[in-house]
One Martini backbone bead per residue (centre of mass of N, CA, C, O) as a GRO file, in nm:
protein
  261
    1UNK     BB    1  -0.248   0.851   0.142
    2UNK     BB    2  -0.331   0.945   0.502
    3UNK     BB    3  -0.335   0.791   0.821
    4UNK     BB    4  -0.176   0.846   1.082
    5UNK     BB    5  -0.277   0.665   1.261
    6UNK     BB    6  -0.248   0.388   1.168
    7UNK     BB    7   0.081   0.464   1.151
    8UNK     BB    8   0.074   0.393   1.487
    9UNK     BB    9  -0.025   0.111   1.483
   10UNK     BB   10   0.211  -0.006   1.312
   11UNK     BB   11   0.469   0.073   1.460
   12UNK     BB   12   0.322  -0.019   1.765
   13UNK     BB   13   0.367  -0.306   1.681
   14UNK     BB   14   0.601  -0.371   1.541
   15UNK     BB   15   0.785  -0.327   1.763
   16UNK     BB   16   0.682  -0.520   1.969
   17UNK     BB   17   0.778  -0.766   1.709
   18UNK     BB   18   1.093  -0.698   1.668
   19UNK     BB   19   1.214  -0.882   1.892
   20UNK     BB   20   1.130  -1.186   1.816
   21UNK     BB   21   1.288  -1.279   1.482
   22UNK     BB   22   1.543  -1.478   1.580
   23UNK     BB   23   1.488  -1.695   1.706
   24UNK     BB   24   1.229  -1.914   1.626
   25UNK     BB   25   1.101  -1.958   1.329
   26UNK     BB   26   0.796  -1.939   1.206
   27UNK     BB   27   0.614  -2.024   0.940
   28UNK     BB   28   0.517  -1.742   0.934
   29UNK     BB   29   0.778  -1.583   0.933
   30UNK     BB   30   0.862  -1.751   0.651
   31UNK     BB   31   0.664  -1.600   0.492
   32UNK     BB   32   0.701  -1.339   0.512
   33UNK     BB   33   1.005  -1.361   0.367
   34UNK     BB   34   0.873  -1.440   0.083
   35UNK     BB   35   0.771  -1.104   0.081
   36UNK     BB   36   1.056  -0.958   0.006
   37UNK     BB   37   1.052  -0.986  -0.323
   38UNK     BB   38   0.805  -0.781  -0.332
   39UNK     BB   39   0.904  -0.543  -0.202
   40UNK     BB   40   1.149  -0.498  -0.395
   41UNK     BB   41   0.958  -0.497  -0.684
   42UNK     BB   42   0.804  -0.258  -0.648
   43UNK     BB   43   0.987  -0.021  -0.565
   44UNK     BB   44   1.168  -0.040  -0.762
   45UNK     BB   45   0.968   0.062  -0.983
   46UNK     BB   46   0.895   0.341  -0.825
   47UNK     BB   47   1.249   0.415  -0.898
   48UNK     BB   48   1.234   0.412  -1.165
   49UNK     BB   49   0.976   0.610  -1.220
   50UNK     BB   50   1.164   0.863  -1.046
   51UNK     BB   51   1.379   0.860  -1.298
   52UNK     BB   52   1.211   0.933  -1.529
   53UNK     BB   53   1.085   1.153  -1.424
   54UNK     BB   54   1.327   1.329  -1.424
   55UNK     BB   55   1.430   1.335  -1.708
   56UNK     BB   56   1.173   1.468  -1.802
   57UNK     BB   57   1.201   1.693  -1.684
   58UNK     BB   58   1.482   1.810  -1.776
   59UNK     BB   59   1.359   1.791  -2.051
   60UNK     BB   60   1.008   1.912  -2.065
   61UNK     BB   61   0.859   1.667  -2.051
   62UNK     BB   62   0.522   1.644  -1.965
   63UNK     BB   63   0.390   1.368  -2.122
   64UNK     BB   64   0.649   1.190  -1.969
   65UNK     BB   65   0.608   1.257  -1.675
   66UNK     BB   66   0.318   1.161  -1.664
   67UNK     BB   67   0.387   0.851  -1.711
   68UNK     BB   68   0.611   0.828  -1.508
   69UNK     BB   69   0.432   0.905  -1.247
   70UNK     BB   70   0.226   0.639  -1.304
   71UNK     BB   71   0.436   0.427  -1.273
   72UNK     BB   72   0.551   0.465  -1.002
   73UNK     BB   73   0.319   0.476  -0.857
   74UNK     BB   74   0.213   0.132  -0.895
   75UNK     BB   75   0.448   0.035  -0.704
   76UNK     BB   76   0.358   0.216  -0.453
   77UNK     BB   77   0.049   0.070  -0.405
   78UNK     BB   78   0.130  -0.208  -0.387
   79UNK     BB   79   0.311  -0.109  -0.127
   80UNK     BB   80   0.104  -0.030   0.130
   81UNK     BB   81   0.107  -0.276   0.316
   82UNK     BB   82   0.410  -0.148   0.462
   83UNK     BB   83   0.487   0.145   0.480
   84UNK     BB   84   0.316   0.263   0.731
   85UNK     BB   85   0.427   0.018   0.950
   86UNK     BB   86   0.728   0.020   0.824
   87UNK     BB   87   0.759   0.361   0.740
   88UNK     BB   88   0.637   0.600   0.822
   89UNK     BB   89   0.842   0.881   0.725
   90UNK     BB   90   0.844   0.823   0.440
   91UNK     BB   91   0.510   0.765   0.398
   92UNK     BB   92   0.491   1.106   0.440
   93UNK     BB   93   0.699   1.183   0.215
   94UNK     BB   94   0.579   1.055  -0.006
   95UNK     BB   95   0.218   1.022   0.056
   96UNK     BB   96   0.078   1.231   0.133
   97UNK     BB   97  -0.239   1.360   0.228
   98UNK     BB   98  -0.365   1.657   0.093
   99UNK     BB   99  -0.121   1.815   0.242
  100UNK     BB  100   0.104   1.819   0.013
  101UNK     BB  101   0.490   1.963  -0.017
  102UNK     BB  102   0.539   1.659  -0.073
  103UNK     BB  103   0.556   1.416  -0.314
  104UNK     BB  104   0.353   1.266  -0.548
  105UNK     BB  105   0.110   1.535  -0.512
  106UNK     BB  106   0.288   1.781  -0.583
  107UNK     BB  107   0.357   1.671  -0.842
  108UNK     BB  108   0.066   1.630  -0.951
  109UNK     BB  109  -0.033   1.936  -0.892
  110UNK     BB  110   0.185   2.019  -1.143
  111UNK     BB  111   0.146   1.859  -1.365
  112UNK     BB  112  -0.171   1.831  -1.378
  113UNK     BB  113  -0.259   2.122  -1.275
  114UNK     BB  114  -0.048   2.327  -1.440
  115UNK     BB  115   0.135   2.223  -1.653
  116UNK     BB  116   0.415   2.166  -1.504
  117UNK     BB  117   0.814   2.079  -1.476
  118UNK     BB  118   0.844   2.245  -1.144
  119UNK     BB  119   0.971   2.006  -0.989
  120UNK     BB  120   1.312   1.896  -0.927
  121UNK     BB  121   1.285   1.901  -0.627
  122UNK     BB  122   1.057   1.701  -0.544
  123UNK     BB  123   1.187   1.469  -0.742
  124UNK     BB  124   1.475   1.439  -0.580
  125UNK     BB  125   1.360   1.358  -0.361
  126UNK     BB  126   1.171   1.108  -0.414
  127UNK     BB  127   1.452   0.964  -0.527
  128UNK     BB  128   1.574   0.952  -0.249
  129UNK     BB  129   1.315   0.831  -0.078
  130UNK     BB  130   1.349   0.545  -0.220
  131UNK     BB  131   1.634   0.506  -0.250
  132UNK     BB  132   1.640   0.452   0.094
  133UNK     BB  133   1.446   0.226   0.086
  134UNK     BB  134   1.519   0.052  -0.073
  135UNK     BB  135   1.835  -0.015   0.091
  136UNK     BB  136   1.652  -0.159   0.334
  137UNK     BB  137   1.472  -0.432   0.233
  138UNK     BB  138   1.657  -0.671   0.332
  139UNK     BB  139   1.703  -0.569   0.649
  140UNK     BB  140   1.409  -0.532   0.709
  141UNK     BB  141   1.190  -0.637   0.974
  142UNK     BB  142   0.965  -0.865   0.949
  143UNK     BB  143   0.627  -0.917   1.085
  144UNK     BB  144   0.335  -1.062   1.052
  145UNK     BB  145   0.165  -0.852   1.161
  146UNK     BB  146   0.252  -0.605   1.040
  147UNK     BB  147   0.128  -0.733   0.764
  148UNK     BB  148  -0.150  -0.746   0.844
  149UNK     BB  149  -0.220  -0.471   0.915
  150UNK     BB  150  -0.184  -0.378   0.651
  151UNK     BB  151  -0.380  -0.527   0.476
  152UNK     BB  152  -0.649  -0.411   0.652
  153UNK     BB  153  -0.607  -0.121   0.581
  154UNK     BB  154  -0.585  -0.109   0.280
  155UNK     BB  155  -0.891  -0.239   0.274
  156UNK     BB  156  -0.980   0.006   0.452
  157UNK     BB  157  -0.948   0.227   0.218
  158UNK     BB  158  -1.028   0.159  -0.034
  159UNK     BB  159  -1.338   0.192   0.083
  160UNK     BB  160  -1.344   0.450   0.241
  161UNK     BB  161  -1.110   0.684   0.105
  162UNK     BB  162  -1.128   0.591  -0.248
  163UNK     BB  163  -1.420   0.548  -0.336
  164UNK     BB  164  -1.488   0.869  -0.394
  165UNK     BB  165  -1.201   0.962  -0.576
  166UNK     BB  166  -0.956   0.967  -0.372
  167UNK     BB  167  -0.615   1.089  -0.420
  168UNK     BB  168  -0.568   1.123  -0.759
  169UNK     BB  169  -0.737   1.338  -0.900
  170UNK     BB  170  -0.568   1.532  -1.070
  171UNK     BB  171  -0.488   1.255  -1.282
  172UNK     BB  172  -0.722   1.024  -1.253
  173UNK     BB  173  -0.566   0.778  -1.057
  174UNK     BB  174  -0.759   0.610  -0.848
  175UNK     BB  175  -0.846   0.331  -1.001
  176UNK     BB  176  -0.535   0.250  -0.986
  177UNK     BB  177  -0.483   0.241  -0.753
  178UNK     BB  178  -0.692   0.051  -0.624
  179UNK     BB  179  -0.586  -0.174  -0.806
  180UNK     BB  180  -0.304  -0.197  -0.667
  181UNK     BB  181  -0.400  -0.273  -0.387
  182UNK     BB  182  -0.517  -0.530  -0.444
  183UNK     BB  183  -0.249  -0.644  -0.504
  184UNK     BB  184  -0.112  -0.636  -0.267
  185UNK     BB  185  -0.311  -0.777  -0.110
  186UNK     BB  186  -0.298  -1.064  -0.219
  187UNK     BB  187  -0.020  -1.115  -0.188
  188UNK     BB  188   0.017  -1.095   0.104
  189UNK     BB  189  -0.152  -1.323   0.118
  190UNK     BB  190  -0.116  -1.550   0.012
  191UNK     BB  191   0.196  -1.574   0.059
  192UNK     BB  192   0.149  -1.557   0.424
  193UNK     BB  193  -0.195  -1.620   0.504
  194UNK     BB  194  -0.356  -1.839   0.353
  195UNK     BB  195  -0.266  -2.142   0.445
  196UNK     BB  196  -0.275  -2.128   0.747
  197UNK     BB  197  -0.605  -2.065   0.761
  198UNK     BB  198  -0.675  -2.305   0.589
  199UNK     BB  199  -0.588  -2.517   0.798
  200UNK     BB  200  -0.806  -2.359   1.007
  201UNK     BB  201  -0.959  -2.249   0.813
  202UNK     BB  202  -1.169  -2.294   0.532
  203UNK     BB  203  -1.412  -2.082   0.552
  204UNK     BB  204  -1.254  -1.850   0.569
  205UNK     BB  205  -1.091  -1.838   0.367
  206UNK     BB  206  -1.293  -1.855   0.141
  207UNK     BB  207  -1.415  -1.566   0.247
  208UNK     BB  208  -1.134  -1.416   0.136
  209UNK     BB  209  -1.099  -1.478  -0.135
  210UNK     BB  210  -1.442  -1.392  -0.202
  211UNK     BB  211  -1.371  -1.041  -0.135
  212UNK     BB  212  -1.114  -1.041  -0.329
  213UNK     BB  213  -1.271  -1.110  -0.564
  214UNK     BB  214  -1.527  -0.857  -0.540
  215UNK     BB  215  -1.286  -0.598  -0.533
  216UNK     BB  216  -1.256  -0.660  -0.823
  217UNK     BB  217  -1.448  -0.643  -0.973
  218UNK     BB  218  -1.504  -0.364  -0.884
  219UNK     BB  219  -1.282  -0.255  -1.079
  220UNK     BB  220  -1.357  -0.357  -1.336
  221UNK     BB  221  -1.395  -0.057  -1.480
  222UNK     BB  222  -1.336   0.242  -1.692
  223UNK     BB  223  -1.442   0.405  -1.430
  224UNK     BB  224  -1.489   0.591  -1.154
  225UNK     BB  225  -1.775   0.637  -1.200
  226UNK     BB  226  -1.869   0.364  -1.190
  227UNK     BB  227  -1.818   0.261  -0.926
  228UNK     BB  228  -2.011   0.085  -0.641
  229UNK     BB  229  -1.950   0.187  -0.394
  230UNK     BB  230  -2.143   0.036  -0.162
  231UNK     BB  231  -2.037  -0.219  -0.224
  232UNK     BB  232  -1.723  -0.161  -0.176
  233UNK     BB  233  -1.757  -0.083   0.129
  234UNK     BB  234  -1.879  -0.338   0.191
  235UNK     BB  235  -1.640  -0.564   0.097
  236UNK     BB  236  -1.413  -0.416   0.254
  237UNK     BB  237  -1.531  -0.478   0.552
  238UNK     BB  238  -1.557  -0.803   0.504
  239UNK     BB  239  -1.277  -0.842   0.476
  240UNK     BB  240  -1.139  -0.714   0.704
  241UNK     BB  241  -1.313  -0.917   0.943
  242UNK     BB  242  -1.177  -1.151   0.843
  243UNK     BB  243  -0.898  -1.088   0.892
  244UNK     BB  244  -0.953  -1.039   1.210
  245UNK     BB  245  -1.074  -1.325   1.243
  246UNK     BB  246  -0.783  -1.463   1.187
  247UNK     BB  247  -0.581  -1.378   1.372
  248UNK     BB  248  -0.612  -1.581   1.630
  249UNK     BB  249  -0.531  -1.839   1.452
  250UNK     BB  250  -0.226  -1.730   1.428
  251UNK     BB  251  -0.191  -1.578   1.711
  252UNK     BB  252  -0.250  -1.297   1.679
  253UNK     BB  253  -0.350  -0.944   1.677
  254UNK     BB  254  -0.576  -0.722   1.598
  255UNK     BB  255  -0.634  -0.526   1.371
  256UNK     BB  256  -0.639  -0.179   1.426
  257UNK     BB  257  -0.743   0.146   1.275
  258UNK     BB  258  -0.686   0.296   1.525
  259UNK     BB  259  -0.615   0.468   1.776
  260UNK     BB  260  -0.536   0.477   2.097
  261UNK     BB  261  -0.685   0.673   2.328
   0.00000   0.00000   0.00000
């Protein structure tokens, strides 16, 4: 699922402020950094299913390659906080959609859709452009910025983009998106910029645990179609504002879903 809009707003953003991060280190600098070993733990997953992938793929097992897509699927969900705003070139060759040539959604369409294992180009791609993000994460520059960029944007992704049916259409796992990427939002919020906000404000702090509170809880239902779209919607715009209201407080620029026309 990609918004290239978006991913142009964290690119320059993130560029803007990687400028910043040698000379003297705050606060939130070493929060941001603190979220490091999640962002390589995530991956790392990521790249572990598309390894298995190609396995079941070789082994021509289809049953066994639908697992392992949905399992790598589930690290790089709970990964879009940052992967659209440092990594825009891989995170559209690995999550394109809706027309997809190429990662996730390419293969998804021919294992799901046509019951086919006709994918090893496309698998072999994939674990290419995971292994080659994985090598990067240790010394890739995090920025508070561009991780809050993230946060609010996937934020508003789940409720806006994904809500209706969501991005992983044809193997019907759009409600584990949605679950994995609110997973993403909370840690990435509670590690880099929870005690932060607390400090300066409590009732905004508040505000932003219980709309992450009511999105997760929007989302225990057994299936897609239970999900109460209109109040998700809601609740998603919700927490967007209190996160955007919250930039300020710590110093940096609101974060904006648009790109600048």
């Amino acid at each position: 699922m990609r918004r290239m809009v978006f991913a142009a707003v964290m690119a320059g953003v993130t560029l803007a402020f990687a400028g910043h991060g040698g000379a003297t280190a705050t606060p939130l600098d070493e929060a941001a950094e603190r979220y490091r070993p999640h962002m390589i733990k995530g991956i790392g997953e990521a790249l572990a299913g598309a390894r298995s992938l190609r396995e079941r793929v070789a082994a021509h097992d289809l049953d066994g390659a639908k697992r392992a897509w949905i399992s790598c699927r589930a690290g790089w969900e709970r990964s879009e906080v940052f992967t659209a705003g440092f990594v825009p070139e891989l995170d559209a060759q690995i999550d394109a959609w809706p027309n997809a040539t190429t990662g996730f959604h390419a293969i998804e369409a021919k294992l799901f859709g046509a019951g086919s294992v006709d994918v090893e180009h496309e698998t072999d791609a994939l674990v290419a452009d995971l292994s080659g993000l994985n090598s990067r994460l240790r010394d890739m520059p995090l920025t508070p910025q561009g991780l809050l960029n993230g946060t609010v944007r996937l934020a508003y992704e789940v409720g806006e983009s994904k809500s209706d049916g969501g991005e992983s259409r044809i193997s019907g796992t759009s409600l584990d998106d949605m679950r994995n990427n609110v997973v993403g939002i909370r840690l990435a919020y509670q590690t880099i910029f929870a005690a932060a906000i607390a400090a300066r404000d409590a009732k905004l702090a508040a505000t932003v645990q219980s709309k992450l509170d009511a999105l997760q809880s929007l989302l225990e239902v057994r299936d897609l179609k239970r999900v109460e779209v209109t109040k998700l919607r809601h609740v998603s715009e919700e927490l967007v504002l209190a996160l955007q209201s919250a930039a300020p407080k710590l110093g940096l620029a609101k974060p904006a879903l648009e790109a600048a026309q």
